[in-house]
Biopython code that builds the backbone (N, CA, C, O; Angstrom):
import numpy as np
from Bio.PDB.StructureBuilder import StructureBuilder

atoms = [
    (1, "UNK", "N", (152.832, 43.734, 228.372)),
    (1, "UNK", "CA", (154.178, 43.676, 227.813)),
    (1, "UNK", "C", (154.242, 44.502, 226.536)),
    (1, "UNK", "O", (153.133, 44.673, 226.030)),
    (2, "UNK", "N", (155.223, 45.036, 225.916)),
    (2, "UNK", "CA", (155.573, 45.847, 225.220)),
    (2, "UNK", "C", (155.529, 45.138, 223.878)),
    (2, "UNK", "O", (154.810, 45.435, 222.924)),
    (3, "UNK", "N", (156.473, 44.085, 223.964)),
    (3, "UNK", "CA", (156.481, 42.952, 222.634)),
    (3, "UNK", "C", (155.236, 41.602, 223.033)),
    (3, "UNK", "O", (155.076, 40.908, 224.036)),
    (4, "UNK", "N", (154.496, 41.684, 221.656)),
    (4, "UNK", "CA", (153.488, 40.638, 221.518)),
    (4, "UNK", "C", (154.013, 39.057, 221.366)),
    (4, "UNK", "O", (154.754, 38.542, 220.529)),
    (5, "UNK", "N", (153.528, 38.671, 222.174)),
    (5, "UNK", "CA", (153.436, 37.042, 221.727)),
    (5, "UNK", "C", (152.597, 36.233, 220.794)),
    (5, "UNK", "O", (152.924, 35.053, 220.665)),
    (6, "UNK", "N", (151.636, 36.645, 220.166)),
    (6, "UNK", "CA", (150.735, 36.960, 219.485)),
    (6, "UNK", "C", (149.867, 37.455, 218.043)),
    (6, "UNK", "O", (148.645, 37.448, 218.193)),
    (7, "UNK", "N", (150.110, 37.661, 217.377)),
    (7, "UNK", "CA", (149.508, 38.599, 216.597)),
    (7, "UNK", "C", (148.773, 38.035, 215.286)),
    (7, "UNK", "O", (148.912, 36.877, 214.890)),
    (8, "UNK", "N", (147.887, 39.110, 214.597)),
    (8, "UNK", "CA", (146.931, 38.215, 213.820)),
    (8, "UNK", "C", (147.698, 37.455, 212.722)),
    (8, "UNK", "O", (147.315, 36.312, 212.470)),
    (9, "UNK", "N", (148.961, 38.074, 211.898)),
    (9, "UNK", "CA", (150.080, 36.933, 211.412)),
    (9, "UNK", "C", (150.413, 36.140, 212.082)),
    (9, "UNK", "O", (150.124, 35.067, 211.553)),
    (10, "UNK", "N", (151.002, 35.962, 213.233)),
    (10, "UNK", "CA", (151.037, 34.704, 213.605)),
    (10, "UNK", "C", (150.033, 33.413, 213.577)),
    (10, "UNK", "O", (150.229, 32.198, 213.609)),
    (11, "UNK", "N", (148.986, 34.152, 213.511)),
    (11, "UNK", "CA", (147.640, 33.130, 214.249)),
    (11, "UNK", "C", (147.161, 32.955, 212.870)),
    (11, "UNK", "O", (145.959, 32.690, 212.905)),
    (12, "UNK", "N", (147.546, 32.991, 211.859)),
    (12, "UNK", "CA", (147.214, 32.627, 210.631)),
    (12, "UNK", "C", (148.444, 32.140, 210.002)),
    (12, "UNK", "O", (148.275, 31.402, 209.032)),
    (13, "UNK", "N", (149.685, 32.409, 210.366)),
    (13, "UNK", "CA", (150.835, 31.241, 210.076)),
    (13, "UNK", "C", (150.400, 30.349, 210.839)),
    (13, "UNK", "O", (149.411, 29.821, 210.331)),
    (14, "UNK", "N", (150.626, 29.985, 211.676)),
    (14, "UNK", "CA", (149.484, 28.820, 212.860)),
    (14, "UNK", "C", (148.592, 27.999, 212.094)),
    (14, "UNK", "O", (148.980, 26.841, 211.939)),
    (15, "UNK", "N", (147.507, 28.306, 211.582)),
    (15, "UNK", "CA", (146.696, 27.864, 210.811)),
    (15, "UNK", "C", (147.324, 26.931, 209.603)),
    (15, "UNK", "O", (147.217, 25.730, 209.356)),
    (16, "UNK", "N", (147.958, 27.911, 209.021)),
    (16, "UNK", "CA", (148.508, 27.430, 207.661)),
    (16, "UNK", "C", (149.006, 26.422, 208.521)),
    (16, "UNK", "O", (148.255, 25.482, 208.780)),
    (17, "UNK", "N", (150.045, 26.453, 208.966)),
    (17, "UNK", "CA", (151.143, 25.428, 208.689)),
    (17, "UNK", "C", (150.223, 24.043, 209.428)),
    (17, "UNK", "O", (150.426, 22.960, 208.878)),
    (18, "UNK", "N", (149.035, 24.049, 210.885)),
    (18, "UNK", "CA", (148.442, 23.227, 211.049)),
    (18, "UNK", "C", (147.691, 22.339, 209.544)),
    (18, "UNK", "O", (147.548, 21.117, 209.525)),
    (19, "UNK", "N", (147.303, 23.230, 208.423)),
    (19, "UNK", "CA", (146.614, 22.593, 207.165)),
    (19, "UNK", "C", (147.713, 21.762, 206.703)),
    (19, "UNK", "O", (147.548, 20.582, 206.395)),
    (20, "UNK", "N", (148.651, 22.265, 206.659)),
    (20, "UNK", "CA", (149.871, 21.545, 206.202)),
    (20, "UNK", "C", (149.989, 20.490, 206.475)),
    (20, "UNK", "O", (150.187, 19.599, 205.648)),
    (21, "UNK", "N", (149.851, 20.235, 208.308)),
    (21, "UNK", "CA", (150.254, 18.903, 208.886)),
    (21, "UNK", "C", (151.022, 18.708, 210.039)),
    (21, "UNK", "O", (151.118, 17.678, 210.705)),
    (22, "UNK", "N", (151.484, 19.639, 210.190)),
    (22, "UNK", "CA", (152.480, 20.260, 211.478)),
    (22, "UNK", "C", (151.405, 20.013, 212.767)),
    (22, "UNK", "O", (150.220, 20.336, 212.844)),
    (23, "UNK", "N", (152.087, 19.466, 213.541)),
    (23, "UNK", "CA", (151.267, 19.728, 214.899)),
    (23, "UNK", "C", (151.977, 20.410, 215.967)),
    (23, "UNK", "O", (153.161, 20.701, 215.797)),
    (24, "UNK", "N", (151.462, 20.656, 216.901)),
    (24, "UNK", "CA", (151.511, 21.231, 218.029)),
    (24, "UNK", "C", (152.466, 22.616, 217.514)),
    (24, "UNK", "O", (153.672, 22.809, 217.666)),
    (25, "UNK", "N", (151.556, 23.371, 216.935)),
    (25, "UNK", "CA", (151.830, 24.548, 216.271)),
    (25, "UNK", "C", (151.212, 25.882, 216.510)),
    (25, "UNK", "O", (150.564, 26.329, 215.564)),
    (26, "UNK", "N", (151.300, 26.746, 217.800)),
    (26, "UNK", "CA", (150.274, 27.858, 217.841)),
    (26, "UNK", "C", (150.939, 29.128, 217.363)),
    (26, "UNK", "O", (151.885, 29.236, 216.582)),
    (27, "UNK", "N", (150.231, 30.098, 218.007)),
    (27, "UNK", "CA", (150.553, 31.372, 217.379)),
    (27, "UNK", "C", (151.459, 31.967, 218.019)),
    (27, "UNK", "O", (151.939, 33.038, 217.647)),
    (28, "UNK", "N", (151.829, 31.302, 219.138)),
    (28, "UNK", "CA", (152.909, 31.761, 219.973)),
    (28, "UNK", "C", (154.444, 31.323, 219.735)),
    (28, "UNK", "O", (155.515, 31.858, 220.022)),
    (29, "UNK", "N", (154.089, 30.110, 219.082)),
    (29, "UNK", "CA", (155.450, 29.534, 218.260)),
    (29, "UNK", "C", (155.435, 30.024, 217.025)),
    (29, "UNK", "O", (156.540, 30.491, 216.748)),
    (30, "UNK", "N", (154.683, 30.117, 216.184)),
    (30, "UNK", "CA", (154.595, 30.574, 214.795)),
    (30, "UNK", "C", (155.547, 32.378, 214.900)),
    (30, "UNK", "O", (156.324, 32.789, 214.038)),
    (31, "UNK", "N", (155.160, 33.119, 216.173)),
    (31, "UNK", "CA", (155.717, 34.032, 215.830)),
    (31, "UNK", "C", (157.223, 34.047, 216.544)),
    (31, "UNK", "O", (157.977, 35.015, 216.648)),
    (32, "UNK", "N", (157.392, 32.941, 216.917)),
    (32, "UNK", "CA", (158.961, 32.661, 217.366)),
    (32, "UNK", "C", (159.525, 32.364, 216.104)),
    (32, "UNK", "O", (160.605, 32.822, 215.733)),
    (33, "UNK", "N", (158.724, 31.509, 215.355)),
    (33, "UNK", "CA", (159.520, 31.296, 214.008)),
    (33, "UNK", "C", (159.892, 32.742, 213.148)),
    (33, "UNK", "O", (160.935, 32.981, 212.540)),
    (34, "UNK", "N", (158.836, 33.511, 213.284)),
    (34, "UNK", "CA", (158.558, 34.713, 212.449)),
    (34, "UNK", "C", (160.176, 35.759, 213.137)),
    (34, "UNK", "O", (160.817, 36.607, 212.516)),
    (35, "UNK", "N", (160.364, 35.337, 214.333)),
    (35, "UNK", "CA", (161.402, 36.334, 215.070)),
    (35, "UNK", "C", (162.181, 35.890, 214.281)),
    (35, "UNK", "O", (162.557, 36.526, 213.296)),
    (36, "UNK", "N", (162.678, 34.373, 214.656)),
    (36, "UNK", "CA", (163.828, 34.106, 213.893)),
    (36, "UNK", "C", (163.800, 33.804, 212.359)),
    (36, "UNK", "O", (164.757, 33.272, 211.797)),
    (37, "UNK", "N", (162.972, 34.069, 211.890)),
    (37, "UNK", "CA", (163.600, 34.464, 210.498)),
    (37, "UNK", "C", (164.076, 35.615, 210.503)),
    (37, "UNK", "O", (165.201, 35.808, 210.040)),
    (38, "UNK", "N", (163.447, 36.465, 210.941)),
    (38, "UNK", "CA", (163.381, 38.243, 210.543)),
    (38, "UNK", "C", (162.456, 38.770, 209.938)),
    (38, "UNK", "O", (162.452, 39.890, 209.426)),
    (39, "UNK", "N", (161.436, 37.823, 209.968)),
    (39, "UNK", "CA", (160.196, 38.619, 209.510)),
    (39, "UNK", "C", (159.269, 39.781, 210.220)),
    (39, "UNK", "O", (158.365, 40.521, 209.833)),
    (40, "UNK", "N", (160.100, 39.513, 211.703)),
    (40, "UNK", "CA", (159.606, 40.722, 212.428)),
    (40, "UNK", "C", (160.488, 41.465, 213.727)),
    (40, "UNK", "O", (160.581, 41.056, 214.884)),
    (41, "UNK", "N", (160.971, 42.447, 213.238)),
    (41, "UNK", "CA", (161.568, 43.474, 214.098)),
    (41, "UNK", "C", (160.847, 43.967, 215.353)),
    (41, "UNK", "O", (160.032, 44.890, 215.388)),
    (42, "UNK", "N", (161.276, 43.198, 216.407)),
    (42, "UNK", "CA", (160.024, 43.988, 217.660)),
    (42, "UNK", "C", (160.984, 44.305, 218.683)),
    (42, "UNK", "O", (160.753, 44.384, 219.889)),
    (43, "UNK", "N", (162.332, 44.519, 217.963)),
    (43, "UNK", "CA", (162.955, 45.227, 219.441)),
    (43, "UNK", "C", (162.390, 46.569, 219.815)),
    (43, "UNK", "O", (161.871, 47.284, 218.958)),
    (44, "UNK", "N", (162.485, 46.951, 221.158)),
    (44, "UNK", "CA", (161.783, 48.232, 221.814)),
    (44, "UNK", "C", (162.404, 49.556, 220.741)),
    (44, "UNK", "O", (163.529, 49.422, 220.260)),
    (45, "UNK", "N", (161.793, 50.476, 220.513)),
    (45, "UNK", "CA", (162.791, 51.586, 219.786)),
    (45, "UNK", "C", (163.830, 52.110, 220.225)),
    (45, "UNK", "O", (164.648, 52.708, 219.526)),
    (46, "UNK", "N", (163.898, 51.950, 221.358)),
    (46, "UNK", "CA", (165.709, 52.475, 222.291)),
    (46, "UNK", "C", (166.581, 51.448, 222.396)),
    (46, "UNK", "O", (167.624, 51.566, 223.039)),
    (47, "UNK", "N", (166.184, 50.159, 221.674)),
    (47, "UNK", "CA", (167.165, 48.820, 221.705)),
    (47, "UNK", "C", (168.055, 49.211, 220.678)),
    (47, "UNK", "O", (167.726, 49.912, 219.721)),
    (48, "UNK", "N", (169.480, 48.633, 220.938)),
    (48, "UNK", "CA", (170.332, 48.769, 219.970)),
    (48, "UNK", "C", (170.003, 48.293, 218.953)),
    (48, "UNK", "O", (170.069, 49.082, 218.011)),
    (49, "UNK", "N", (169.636, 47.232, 218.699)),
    (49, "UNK", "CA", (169.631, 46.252, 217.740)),
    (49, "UNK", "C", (168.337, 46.712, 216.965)),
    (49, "UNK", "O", (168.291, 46.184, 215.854)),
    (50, "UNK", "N", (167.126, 47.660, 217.272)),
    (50, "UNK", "CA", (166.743, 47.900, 216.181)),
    (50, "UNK", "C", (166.895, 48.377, 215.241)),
    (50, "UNK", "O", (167.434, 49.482, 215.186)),
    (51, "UNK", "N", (166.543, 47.826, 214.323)),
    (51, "UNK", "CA", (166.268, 48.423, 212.161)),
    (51, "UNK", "C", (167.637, 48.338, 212.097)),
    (51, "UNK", "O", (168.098, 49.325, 211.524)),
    (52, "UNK", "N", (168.745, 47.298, 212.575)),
    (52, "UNK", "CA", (169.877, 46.900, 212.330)),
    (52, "UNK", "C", (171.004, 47.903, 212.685)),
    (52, "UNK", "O", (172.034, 48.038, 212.023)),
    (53, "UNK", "N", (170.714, 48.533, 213.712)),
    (53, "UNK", "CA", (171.507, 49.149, 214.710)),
    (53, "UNK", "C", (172.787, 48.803, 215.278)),
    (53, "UNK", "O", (173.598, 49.531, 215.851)),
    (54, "UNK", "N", (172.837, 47.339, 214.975)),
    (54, "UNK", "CA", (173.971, 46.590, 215.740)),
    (54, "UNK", "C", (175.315, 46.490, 215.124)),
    (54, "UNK", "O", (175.361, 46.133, 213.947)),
    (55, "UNK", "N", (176.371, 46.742, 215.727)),
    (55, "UNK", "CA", (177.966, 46.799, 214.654)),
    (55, "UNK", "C", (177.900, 46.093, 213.349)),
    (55, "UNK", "O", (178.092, 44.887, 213.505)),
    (56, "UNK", "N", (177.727, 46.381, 212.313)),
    (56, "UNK", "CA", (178.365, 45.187, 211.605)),
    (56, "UNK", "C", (177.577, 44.982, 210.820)),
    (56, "UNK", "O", (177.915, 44.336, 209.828)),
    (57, "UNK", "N", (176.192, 45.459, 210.956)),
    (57, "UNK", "CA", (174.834, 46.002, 210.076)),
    (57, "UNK", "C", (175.220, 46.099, 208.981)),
    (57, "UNK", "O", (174.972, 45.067, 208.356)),
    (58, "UNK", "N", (175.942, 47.162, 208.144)),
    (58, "UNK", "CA", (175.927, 47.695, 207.538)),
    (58, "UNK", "C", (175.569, 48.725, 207.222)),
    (58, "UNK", "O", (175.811, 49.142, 206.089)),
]
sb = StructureBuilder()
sb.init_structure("model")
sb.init_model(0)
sb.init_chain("A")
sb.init_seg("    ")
for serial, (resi, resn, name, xyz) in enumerate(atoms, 1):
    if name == "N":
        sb.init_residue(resn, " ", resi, " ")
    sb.init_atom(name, np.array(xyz, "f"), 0.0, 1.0, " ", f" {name:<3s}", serial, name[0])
structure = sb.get_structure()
């Protein structure tokens, strides 16, 4: 696949937030969280919506 489910930030947000106390927390959710913040842009480069491509952007 093109976009990771994965990655070594995630799998160390994972970590953290398990020290924290959080359970059932992997790196595959950690970087769902990471999508929806916006901490990570992984649309394909021909997607509209990348680097804020989308109407209304600015």
């Amino acid at each position: 696949a093109a976009i990771p489910a994965v990655t070594p930030a995630s799998t160390a947000l994972a970590k953290d937030l398990k020290r924290e106390g959080l359970r059932f927390v992997g790196p595959t959710t950690a970087y769902a969280l990471m999508q929806a913040c916006g901490l990570v842009d992984d649309h394909l480069a021909d997607c509209h919506v990348r680097a804020g491509g989308h109407p209304g952007s600015g």
